[in-house]
C-alpha positions, 0 to 999 in steps of 0.5 A: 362953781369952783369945780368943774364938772364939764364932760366933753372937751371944748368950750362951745355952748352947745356942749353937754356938761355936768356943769350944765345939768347940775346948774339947777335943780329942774335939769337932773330931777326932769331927766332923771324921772323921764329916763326912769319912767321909760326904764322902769315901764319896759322892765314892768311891761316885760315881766307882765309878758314874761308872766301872761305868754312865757311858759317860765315867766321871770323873776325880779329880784325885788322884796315883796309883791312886784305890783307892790315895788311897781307902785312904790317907784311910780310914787317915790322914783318918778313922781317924787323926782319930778316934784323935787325938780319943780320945787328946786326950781319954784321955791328960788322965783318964790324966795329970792334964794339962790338955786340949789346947783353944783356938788350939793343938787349933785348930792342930792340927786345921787341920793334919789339914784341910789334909793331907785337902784337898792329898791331894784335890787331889794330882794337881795339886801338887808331891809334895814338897808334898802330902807335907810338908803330909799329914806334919805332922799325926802329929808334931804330934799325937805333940808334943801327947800326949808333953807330956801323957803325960810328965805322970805317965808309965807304960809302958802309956800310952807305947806309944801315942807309939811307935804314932804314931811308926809311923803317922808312918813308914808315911805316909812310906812311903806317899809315898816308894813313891807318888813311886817313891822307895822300891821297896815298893808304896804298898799294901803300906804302907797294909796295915801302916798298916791293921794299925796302926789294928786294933793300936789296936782291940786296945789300947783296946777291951782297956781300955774293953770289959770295963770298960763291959760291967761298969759296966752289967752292975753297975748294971742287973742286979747280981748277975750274972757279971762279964766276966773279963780274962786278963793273958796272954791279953790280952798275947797277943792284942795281940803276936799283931795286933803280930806279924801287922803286922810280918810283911810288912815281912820278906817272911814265907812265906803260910804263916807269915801265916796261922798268925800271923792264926789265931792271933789270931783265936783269942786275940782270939775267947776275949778277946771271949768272956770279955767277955760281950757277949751279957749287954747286948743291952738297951744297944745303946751297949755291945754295939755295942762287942762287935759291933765287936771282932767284926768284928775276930775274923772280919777275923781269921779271913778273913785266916787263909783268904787264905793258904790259898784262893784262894776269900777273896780279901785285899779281903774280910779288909782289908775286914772289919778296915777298914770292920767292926772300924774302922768299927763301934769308932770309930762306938761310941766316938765316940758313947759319948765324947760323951755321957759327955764333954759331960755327958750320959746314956749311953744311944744315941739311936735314929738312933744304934742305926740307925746301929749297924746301918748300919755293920754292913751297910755292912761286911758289903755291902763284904766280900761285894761281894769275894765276889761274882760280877762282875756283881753286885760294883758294885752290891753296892759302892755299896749298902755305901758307900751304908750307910756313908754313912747311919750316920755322916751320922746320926751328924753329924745327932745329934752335931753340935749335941753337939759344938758346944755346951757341956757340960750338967749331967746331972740328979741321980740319972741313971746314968752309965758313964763 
C-alpha cells in the first residue's frame, strides 16, 4: 500500500497496525462481528434487566420495538459482518482476484460501522436517513465481491451475489415495514432474513465440512472411513432451507411449512451424519463445525413442531437457528480462518475450546428460557446472553492480537488443514 496505516510507532512484526488489520478482508469483519456480539449482548442483557428487576426500567433510543432492533442487528450487524468477512476472504482462493485490502475494505468496513451506530441511535434520526445509511453496506459489498468473482466466474460461486441481492432487499424491507411504508410486519422480514443467513450456513458448512473433517481425519488417523458427500442430497438439502425461506413470502398454510422444515431436518440430518463428525472428537477446531450444523437439524426440527403444537413456541426454533446454527458456525469459522489465514497451526487454543462450550450453552439457555415457566424466563434469558457474552469476549481476547498483527511463518513440518 502507498499509505500507511501503521498505529504504533516501531517496525517489530508483532505490532498492532491498521495496516495489518486492513490487509484483508476476514481481519476487520471477524473482529468487528465479535466485539459487536459482545456489546450489543450486554446492552440487550441490560435492558432485559433493567425491564424484569428495575422499579424504572430504561430506555433505548431505538425506533420501533426494541425485540425488533434486537433482531435486526443479530442479522445485519453481526451476522452479515462475519459472512463479508468470509467471502472477502473465500472469493479471492475461488478467483485468483487480488484481495480486497487498504482504503477500500477500510471503506467498506466503515460502511457496516456507521449502519450499526445510526441503528443504535434510530430513535433520534430521520428514517430516511437511518435507512440510507444502514442500506449501503450490502450493495457495497455485493460491488466488491462481483469484481472478484467475475474474475474466473462459475455458477456455484455466483449464487452468493443473488444472496446478497436478497439480504439487500429484506433490510429494505425491514425499514420500509418499520416506517409503515409497506403492510408486511418488520418481523416477518427479519424472519426470512434469518433463513437467508441459515441458507449460507447450509451452502458453506456444505463446502468446508466434510473437507476439513477429511483433511484431519487423513492426517491423524489415516486409514479410516472418510466423509461421504451426495450431490442430490446435497442439492436437496439446500432447496429444501431455500424452500422453507421462501414460504412465507406466499402466506403457505402452517401445515405446508411444517412439512417443508421436516423435510429439511431430515435431509440436513442425513448430510450431517454422512459427514462423521463423531470421528474427531479429539479436534475440538472440526467437531465444533459439526456441533454447529447440528444446532441447524434441531432449528429444523423445532420449526417443524411450531406447526403442529402449541407447546414449542417459534422463539424457541428462531432461536435454535440463530443463536445455535449461526452462532456456533460463525465462532468455528471465524477461529478456524484465522489461524489458517494469518499462518498459523490449526489447532483451537483452549479459551477458544471454552468459548465453543459457551455458545452452546448460551444457544440451549436462550431455546430453553422459551420453554420455560414465566418466573423462571428472565433468569434463564440473561444466564444465556451472559454466555454468549463469554464466548466471543474470549474470543476477542484471543484473536485480537491475530488479527491485528501481521501473519507469521509457521515452522517447517507443522500440520495445516487449510
Amino acid at each position: 500500500m502507498a499509505h500507511s496505516w501503521t498505529a504504533s510507532t516501531g517496525s517489530h512484526r508483532n505490532r498492532a497496525s491498521l495496516d495489518a488489520l486492513f490487509s484483508y478482508g476476514f481481519r476487520p469483519f471477524f473482529l468487528g462481528a465479535s466485539v459487536y456480539a459482545v456489546v450489543l449482548m450486554a446492552v440487550w442483557v441490560a435492558w432485559l434487566g433493567s425491564q424484569s428487576f428495575l422499579a424504572t426500567p430504561w430506555s433505548l433510543p431505538v425506533a420501533g420495538s426494541p425485540f425488533a432492533w434486537h433482531a435486526h442487528e443479530m442479522i445485519f450487524g453481526f451476522a452479515v459482518a462475519a459472512i463479508a468477512g468470509f467471502l472477502l476472504t473465500a472469493i479471492p482462493n475461488w478467483t485468483g482476484a487480488l484481495p480486497l485490502s487498504g482504503l477500500p475494505l477500510a471503506v467498506l468496513f466503515l460502511t457496516w460501522l456507521a449502519g450499526r451506530i445510526v441503528m443504535a441511535v434510530s430513535g433520534v434520526l430521520a428514517p430516511a436517513f437511518v435507512a440510507a445509511v444502514d442500506l449501503a453496506f450490502l450493495p457495497l459489498l455485493g460491488g466488491f465481491a462481483t469484481v472478484q468473482l467475475f474474475v474466473r466466474p462459475a455458477p456455484r460461486n455466483l449464487m452468493f451475489l443473488a444472496v446478497i441481492a436478497a439480504f439487500t432487499v429484506a433490510n429494505a424491507a425491514y425499514h420500509l415495514a418499520a416506517s409503515g411504508m409497506i403492510a408486511s410486519h418488520s418481523i416477518s422480514t427479519l424472519r426470512f432474513a434469518l433463513m437467508l443467513v441459515v441458507l449460507m450456513v447450509a451452502i458453506i458448512g456444505g463446502r468446508i465440512i466434510p473437507a476439513f473433517t477429511h483433511n484431519w481425519l487423513h492426517l491423524n488417523l489415516g486409514a479410516v472411513p472418510m466423509p461421504k458427500r451426495i450431490a442430490w442430497l446435497d442439492t436437496a438439502s439446500i432447496a429444501s432451507i431455500a424452500l422453507l425461506a421462501a414460504l412465507p413470502l406466499v402466506q403457505a398454510p402452517s401445515a405446508v411449512d411444517g412439512l417443508v422444515a421436516l423435510a429439511a431436518a431430515l435431509l440436513n440430518g442425513a448430510r450431517l451424519l454422512l459427514w462423521r463428525g463423531w470421528t474427531t472428537w479429539r479436534a475440538p477446531i472440526v467437531w465444533v463445525l459439526h456441533l454447529g450444523y447440528a444446532w441447524l437439524v434441531v432449528g429444523l426440527f423445532l420449526t417443524a413442531l411450531v406447526s403442529v403444537t402449541t407447546r414449542v413456541p417459534s422463539a424457541a426454533a428462531l432461536h435454535a437457528l440463530g443463536a445455535g446454527a449461526v452462532g456456533t458456525m460463525i465462532l468455528a469459522v471465524m477461529s478456524r480462518a484465522s489461524l489458517g489465514h494469518t499462518g498459523r497451526q490449526l489447532i483451537a487454543p483452549p479459551l477458544i475450546v471454552s468459548a465453543y462450550v459457551l455458545v452452546t450453552l448460551a444457544a440451549a439457555l436462550r431455546v430453553a428460557a422459551s420453554l420455560a415457566e414465566t418466573q423462571f424466563y428472565a433468569g434463564v434469558l440473561v444466564c444465556a446472553g451472559l454466555a454468549w457474552i463469554a464466548a466471543f469476549g474470549l474470543f476477542v481476547l484471543v484473536y485480537a492480537p491475530i488479527l491485528t498483527t501481521p501473519r507469521v511463518h509457521t515452522k517447517v513440518g507443522a500440520r495445516s488443514l487449510n
